[in-house]
BAFI-3210 file (N, C-alpha, C; in Angstrom, 3 decimals, decimal comma, padded with zeros to 6 digits):
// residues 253
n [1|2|3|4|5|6|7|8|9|10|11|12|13|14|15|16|17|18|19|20|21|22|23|24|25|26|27|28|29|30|31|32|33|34|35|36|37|38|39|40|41|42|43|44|45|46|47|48|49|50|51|52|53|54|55|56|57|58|59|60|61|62|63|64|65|66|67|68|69|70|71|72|73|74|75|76|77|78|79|80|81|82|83|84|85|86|87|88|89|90|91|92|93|94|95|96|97|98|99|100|101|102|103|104|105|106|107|108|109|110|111|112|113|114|115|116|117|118|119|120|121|122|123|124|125|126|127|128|129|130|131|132|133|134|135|136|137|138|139|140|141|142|143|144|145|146|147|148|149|150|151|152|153|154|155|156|157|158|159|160|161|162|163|164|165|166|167|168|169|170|171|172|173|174|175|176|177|178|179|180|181|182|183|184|185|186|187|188|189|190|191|192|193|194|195|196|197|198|199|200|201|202|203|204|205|206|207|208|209|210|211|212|213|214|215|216|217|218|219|220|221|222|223|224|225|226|227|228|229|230|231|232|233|234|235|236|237|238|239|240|241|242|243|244|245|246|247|248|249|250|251|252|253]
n.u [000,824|000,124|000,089|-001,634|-001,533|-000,303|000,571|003,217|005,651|005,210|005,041|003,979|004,667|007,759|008,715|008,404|008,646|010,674|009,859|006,947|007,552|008,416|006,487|004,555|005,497|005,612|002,719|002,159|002,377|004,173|005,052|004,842|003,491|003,964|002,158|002,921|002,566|003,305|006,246|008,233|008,233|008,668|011,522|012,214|010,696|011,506|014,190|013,088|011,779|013,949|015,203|013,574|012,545|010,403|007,781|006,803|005,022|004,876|003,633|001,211|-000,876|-004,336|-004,863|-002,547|-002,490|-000,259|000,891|002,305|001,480|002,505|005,132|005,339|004,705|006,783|008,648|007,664|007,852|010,846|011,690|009,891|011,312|014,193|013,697|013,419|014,478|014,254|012,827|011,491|009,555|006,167|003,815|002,273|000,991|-000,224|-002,943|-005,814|-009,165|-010,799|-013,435|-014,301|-011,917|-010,757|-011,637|-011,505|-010,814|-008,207|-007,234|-008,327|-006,979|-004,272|-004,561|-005,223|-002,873|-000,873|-002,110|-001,659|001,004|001,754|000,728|002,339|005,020|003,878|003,078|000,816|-002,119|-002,716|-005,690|-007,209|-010,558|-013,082|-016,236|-016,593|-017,084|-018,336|-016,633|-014,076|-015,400|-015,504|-013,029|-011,463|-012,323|-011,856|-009,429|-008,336|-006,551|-003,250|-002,549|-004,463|-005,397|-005,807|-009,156|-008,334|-009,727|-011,981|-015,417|-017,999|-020,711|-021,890|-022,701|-021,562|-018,521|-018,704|-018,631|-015,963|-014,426|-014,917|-013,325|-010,991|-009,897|-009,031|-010,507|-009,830|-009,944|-010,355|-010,329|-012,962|-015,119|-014,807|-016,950|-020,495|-022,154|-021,038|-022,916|-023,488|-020,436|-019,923|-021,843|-021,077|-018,941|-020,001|-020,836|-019,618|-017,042|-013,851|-011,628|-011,419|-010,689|-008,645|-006,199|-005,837|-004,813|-004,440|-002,544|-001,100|-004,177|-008,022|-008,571|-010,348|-014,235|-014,412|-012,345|-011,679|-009,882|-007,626|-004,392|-004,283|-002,860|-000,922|-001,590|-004,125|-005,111|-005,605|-008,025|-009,770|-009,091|-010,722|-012,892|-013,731|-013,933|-015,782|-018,170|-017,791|-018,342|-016,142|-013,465|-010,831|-007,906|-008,305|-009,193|-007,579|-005,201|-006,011|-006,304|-003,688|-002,650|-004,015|-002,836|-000,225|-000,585|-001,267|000,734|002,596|004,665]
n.v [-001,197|002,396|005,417|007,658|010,895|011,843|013,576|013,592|014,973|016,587|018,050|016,242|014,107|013,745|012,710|009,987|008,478|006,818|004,474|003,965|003,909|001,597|000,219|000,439|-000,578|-003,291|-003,886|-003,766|-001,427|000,246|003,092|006,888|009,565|013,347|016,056|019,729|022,203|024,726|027,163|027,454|024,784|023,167|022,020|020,549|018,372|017,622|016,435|014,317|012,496|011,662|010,274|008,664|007,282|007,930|009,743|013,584|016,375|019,674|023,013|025,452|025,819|026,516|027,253|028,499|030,897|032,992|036,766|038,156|037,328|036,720|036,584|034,544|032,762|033,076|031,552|029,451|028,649|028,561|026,244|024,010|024,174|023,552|021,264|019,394|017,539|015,456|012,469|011,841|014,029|014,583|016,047|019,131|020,789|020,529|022,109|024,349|025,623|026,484|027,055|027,390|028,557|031,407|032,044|034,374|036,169|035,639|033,275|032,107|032,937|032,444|030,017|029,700|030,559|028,455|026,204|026,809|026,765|023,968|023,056|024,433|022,509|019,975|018,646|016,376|017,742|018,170|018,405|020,720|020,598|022,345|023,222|024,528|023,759|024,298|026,731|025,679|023,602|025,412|026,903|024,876|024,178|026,348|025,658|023,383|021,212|019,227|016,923|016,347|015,416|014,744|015,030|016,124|013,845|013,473|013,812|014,618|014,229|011,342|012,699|015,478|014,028|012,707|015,054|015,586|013,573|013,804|015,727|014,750|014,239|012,154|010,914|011,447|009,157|008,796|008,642|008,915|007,700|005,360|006,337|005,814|007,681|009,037|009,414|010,041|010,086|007,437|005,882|006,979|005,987|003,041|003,443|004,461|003,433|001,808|002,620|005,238|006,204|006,810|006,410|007,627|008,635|011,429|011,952|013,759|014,483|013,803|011,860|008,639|008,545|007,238|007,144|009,882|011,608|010,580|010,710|010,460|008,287|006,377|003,620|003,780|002,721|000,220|-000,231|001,122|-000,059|-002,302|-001,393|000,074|-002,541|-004,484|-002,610|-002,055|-005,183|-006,570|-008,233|-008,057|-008,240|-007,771|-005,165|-003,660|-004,202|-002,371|000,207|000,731|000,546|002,311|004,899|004,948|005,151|007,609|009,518|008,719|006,513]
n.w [000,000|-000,644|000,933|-000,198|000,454|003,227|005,936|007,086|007,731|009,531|013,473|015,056|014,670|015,186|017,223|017,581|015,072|012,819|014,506|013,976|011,209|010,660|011,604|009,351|007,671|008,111|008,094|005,394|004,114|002,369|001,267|001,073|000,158|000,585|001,135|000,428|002,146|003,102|002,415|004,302|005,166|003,415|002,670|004,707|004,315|001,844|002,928|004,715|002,533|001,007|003,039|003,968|001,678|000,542|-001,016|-002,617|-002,581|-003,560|-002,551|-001,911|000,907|001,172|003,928|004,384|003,055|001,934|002,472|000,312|-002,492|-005,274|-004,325|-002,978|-005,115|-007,008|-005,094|-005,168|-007,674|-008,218|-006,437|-007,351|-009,860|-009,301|-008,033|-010,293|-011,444|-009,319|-008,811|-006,936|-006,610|-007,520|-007,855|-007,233|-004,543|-001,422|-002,572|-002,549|-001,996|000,865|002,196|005,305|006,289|006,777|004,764|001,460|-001,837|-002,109|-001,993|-004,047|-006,179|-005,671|-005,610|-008,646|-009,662|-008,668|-010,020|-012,418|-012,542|-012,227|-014,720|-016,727|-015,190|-015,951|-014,234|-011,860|-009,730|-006,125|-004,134|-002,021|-000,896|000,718|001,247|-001,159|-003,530|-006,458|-007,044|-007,003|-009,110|-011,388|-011,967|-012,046|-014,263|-016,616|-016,842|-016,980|-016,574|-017,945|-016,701|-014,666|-011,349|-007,822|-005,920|-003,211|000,245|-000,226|-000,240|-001,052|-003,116|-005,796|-008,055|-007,786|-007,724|-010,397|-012,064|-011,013|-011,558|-014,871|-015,300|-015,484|-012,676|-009,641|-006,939|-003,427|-000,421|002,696|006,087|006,833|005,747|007,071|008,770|009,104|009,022|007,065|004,299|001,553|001,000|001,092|-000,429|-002,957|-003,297|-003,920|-005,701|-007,968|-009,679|-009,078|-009,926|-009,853|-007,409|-005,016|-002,752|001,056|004,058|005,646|007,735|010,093|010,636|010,346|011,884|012,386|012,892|015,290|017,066|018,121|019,571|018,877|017,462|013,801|011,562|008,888|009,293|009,459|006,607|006,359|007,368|006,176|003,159|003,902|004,119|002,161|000,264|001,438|000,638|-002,195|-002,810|-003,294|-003,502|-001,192|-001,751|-004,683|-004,821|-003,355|-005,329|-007,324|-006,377|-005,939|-008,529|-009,520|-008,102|-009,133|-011,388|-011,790|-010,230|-011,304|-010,762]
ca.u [000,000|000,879|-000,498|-001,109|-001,931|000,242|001,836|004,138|006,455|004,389|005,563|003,064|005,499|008,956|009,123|008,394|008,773|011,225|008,688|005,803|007,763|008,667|005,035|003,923|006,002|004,718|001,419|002,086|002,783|005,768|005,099|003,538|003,660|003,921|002,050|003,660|001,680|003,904|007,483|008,914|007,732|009,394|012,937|011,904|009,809|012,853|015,221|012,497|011,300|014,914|015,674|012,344|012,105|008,910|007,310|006,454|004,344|004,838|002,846|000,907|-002,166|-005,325|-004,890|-001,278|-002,598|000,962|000,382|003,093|000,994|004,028|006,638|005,248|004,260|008,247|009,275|007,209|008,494|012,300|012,063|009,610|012,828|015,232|013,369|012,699|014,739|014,318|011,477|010,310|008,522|005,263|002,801|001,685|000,030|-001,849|-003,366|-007,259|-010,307|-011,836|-014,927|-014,082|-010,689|-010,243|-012,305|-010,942|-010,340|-006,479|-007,286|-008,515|-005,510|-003,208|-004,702|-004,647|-000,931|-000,348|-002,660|-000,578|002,545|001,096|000,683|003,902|005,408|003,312|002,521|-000,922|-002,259|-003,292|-006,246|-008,099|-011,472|-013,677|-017,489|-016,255|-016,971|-018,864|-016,135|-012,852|-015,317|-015,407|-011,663|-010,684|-013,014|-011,339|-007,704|-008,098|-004,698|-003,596|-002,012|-005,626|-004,491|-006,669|-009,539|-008,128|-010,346|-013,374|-016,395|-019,490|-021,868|-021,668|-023,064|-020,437|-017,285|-018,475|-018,023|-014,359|-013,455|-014,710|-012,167|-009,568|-008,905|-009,256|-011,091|-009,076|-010,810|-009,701|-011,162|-014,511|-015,291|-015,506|-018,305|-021,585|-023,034|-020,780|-023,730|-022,681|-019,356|-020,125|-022,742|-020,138|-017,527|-020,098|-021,715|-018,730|-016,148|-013,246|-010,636|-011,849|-010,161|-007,044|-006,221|-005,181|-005,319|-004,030|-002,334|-001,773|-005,606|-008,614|-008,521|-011,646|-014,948|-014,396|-010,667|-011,866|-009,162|-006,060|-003,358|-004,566|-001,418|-001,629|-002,083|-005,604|-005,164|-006,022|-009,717|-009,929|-009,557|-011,637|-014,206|-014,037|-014,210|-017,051|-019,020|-018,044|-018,506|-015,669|-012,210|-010,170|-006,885|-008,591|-009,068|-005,857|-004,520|-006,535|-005,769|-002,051|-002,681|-004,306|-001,855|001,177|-000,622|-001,319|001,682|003,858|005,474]
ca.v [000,000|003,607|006,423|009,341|011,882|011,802|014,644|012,289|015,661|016,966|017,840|015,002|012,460|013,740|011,907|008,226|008,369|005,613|003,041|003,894|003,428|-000,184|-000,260|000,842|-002,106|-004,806|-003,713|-003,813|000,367|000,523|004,413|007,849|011,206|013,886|017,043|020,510|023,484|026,332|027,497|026,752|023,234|022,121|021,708|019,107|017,125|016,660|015,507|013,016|011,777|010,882|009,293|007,046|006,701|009,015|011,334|014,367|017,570|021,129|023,801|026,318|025,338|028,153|027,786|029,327|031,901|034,432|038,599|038,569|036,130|036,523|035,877|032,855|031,691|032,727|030,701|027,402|027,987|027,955|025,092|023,227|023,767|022,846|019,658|018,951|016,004|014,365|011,516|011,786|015,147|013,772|016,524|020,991|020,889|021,006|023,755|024,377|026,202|026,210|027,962|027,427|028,652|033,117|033,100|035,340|035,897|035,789|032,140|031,838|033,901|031,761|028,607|029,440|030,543|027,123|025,400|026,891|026,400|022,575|022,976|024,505|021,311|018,714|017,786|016,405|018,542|017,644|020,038|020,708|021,479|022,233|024,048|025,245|022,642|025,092|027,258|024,668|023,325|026,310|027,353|023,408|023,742|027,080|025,550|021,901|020,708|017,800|015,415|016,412|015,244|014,342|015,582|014,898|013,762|014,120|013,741|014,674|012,776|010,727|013,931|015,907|012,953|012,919|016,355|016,193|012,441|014,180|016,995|013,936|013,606|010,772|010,779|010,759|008,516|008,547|007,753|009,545|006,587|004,655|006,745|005,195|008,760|009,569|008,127|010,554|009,269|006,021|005,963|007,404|005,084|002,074|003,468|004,601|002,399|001,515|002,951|006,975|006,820|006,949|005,706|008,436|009,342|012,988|011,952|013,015|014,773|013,025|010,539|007,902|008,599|006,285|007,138|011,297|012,104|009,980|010,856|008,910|007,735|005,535|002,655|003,564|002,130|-001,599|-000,082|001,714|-000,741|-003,109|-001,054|-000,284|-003,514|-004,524|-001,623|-002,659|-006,371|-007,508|-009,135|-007,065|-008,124|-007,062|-003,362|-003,296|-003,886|-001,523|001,861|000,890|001,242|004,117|005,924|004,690|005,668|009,531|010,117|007,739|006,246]
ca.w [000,000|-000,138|001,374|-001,085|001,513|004,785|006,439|008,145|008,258|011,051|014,386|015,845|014,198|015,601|018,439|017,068|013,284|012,940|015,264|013,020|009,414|010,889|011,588|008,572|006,874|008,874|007,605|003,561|003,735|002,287|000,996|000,999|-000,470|001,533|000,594|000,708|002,689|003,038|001,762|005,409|005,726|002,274|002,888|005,699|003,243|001,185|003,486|005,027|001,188|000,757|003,892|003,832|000,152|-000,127|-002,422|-001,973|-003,465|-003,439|-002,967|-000,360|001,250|001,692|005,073|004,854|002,519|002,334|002,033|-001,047|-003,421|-006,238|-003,954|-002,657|-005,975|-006,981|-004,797|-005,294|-009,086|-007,971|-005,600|-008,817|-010,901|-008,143|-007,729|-011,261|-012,044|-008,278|-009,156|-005,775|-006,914|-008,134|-007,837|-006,890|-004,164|-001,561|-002,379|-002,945|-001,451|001,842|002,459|006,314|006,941|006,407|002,957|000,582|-003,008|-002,044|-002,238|-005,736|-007,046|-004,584|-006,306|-009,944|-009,803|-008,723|-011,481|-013,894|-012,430|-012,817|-015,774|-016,885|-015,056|-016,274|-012,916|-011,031|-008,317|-004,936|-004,095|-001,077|-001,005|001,730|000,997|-002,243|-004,690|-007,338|-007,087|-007,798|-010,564|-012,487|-012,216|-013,364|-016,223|-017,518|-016,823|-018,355|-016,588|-019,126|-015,981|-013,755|-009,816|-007,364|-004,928|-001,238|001,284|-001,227|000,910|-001,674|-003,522|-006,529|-008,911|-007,982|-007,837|-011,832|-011,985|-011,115|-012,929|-016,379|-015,350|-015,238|-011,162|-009,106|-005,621|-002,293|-000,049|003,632|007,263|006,550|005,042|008,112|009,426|008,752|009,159|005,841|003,674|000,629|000,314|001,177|-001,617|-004,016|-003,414|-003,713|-007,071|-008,762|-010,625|-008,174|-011,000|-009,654|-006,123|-004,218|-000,904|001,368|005,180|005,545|008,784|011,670|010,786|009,523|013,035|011,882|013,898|016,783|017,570|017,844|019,916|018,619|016,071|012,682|010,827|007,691|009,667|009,058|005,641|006,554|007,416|004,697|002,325|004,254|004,090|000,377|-000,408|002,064|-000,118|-003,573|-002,308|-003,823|-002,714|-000,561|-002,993|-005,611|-004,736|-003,078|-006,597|-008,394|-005,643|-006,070|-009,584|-009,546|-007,514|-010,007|-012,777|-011,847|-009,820|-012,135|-009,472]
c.u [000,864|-000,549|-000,315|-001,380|-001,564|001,357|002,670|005,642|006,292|005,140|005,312|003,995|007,128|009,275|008,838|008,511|009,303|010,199|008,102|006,327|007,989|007,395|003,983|004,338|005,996|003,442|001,078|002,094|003,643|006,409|004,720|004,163|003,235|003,904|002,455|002,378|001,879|005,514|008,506|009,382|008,616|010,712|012,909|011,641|010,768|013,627|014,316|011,830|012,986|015,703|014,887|011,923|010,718|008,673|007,144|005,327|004,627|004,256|002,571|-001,127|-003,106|-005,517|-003,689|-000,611|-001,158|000,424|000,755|002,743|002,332|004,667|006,542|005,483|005,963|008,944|009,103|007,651|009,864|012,454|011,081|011,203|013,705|015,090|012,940|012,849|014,775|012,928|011,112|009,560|007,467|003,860|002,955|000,875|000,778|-002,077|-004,797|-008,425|-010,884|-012,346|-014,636|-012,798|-010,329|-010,495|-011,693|-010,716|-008,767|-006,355|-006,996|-007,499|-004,741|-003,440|-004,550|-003,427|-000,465|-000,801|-002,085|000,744|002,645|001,424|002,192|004,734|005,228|003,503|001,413|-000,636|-002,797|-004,159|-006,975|-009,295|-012,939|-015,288|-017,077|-015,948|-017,225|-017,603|-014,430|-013,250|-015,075|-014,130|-010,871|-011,192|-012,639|-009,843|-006,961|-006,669|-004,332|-002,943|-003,448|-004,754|-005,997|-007,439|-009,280|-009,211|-011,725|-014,611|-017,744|-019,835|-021,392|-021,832|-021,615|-018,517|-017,356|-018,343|-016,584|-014,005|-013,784|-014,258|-010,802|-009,126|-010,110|-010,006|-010,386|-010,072|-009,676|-010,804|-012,703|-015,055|-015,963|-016,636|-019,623|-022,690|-022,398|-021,515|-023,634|-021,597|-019,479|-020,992|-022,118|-019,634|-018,037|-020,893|-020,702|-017,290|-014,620|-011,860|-010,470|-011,181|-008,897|-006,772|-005,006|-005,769|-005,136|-003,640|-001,536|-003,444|-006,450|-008,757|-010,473|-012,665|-014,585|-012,921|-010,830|-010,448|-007,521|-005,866|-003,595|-002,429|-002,050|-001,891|-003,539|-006,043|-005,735|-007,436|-010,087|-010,682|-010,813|-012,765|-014,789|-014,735|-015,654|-018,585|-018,980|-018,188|-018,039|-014,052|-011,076|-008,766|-007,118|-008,499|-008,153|-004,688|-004,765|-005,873|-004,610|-001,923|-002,520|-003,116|-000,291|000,834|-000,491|-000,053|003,123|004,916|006,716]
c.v [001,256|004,885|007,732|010,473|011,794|012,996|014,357|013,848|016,357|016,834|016,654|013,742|012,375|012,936|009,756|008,100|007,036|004,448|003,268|003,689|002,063|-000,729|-000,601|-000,639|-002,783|-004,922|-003,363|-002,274|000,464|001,911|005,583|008,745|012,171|015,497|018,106|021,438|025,063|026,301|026,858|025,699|022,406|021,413|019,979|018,228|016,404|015,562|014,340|012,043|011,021|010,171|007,847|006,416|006,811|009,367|012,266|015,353|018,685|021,700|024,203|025,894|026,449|028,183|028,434|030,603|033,398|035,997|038,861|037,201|036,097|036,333|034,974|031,847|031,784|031,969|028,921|027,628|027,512|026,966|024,057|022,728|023,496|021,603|019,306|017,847|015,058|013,902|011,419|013,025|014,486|014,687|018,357|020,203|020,639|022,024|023,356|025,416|025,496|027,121|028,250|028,113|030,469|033,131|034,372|035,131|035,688|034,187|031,441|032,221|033,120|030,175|028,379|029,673|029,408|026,346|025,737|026,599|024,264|022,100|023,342|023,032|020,052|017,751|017,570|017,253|017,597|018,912|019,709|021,371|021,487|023,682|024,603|024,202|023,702|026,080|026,886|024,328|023,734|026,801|026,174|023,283|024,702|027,137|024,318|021,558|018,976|016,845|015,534|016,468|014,594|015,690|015,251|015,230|014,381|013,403|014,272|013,813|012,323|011,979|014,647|015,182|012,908|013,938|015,987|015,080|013,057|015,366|016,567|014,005|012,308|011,493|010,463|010,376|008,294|007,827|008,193|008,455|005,529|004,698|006,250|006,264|009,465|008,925|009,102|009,969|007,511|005,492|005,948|006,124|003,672|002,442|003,647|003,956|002,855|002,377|004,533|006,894|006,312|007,057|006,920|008,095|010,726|013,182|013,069|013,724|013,639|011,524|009,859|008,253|008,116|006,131|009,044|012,125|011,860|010,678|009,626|008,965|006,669|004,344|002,156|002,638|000,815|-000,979|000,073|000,666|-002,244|-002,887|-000,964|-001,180|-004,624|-003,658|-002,218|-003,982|-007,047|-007,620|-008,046|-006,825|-007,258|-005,523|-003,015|-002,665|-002,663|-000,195|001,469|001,112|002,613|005,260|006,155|005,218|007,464|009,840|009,351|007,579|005,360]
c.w [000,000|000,035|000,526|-000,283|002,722|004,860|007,386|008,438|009,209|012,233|015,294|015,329|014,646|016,322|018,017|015,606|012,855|013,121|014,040|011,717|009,877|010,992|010,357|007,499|007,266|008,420|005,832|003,161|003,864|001,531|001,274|000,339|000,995|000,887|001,033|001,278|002,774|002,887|003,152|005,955|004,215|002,497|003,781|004,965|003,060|002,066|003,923|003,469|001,208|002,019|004,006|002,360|000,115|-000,738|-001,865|-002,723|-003,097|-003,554|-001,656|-000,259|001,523|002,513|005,848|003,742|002,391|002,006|000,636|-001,308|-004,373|-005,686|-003,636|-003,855|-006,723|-006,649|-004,519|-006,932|-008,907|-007,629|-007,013|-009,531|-010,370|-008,241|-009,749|-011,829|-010,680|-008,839|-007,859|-005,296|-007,174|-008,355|-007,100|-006,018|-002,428|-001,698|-002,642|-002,723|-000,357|002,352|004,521|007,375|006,136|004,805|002,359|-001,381|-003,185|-002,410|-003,580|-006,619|-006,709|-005,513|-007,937|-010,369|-009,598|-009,587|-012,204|-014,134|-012,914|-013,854|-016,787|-016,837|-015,395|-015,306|-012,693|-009,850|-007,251|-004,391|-002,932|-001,341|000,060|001,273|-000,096|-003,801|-006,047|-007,749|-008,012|-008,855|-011,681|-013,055|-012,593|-014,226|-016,925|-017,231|-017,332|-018,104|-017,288|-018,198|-014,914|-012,462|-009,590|-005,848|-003,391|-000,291|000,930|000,165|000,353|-002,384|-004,865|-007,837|-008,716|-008,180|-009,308|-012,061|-012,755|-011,682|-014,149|-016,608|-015,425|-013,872|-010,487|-007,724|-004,514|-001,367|001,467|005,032|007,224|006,223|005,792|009,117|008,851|008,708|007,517|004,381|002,207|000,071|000,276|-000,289|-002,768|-004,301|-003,811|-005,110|-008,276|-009,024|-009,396|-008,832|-010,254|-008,560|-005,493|-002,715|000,112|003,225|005,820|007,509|009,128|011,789|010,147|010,864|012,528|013,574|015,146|016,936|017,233|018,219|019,707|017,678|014,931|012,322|009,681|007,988|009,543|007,803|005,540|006,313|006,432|003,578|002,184|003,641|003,024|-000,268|000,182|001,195|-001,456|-003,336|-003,249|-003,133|-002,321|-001,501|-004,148|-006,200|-004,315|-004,034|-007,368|-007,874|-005,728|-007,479|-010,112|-008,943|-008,667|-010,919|-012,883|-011,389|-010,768|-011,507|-010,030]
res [x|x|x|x|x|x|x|x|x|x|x|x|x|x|x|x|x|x|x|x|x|x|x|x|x|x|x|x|x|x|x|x|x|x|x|x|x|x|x|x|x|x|x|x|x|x|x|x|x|x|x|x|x|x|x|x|x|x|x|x|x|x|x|x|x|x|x|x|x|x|x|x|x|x|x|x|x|x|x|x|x|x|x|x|x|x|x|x|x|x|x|x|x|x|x|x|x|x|x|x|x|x|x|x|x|x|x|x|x|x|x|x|x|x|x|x|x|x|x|x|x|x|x|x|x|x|x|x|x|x|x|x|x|x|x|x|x|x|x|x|x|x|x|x|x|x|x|x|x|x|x|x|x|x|x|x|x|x|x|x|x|x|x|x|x|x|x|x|x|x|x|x|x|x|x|x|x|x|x|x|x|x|x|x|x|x|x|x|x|x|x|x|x|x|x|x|x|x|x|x|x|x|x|x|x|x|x|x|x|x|x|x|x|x|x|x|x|x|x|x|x|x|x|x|x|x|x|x|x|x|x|x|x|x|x|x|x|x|x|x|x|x|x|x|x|x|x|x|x|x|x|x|x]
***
């Protein structure tokens, strides 16, 4: 398995990191990507992608919105072209829209400077998107990026999940999943073709209903796919295979 969505560079992981990658490979997670948020936090990435044999992504998240939009976005192009021939680049991002976190149009500006930079690179994105579905649809349907990415930690209904696959991204699918109150995604994930989603947990956030107060980690992954495959009611191998697919194919692992 690999985890396309873990912020395993997190301070919540300093202190045991090590334990938990031994953990993680006892349990058939023998990867992740590790998405970028703000200009500060990159450098770290690196050095931990190439000590654990990670991935990573670049980019600024809209909840670390900067004042100087061009200099930020300056300096996610330099570090792009810095990293351009390491293969454990794989993706822009996170970046996205959330309706919940200091709204602004600084956002939308903040996010299409990075779709283009994307694009430029002929990278996938990793996008966040929180109450602002209508909003991401319209600005990926007048930017048509030709590698797409994926939605992390998608969480609407089957109507909108076609939406964004006939925009070319995949579906991140994390512990939400395991809630029996998430009857939207659940729905999704059990109507739409197993090919559309991507196995993420967006640790150390995203802790599954009934563990509110723990630190998730990708250990969650076992459930996950349980659960998946409990929904599409078919062989846990099976789908195993397919989301490792999927992940190789977009991030061309």
């Amino acid at each position: 398995m690999i985890d396309t969505h873990a912020h395993l560079d997190m301070p919540e992981f300093d202190n045991d990191r090590n334990e938990l990658v031994s953990e993680m490979k006892r349990h058939g997670i023998l990867s992740a990507i590790i998405p970028g948020i703000a200009a500060d936090k990159w450098q770290k990435q690196l050095e931990l992608a190439e000590q654990y044999q990670w991935y990573f992504a670049l980019g600024i998240h809209p909840w670390y919105v900067p004042d100087d939009i061009d200099r930020a976005i300056s300096l996610l192009d330099a570090k792009l072209q810095e990293c351009r021939e390491n293969r454990r680049l794989v993706a822009v991002g996170e970046c996205g829209l959330d309706k919940l976190h200091h709204w602004s149009d600084k956002q939308l500006l903040l996010l299409e400077k990075q779709l283009q930079l994307a694009q430029t690179y002929q990278l996938p994105v990793i996008l966040h998107a929180v109450k602002a579905h209508q909003e991401l649809l319209a600005l990926l349907t007048r930017t048509r990026l030709s590698r797409g990415g994926v939605i992390h930690g998608f969480y609407g209904n089957s109507q909108t999940a076609k939406q964004y696959i006939a925009l070319g991204f995949k579906l991140g699918v994390g512990g939400l999943l395991l809630n029996p109150s998430a009857k939207k995604l659940r729905q999704a994930v059990t109507e739409l073709p197993i090919e559309h989603f991507l196995l993420e947990t967006d640790s150390p956030s995203m802790s599954p209903f009934d563990q509110p107060k723990s630190r998730n980690t990708p250990l969650t992954l076992n459930r996950i796919v349980s659960e998946i495959s409990f929904l599409k009611k078919s062989e846990t191998v099976c789908i195993l295979e397919q989301l490792n697919k999927n992940a190789v194919q977009l991030f061309e692992l």
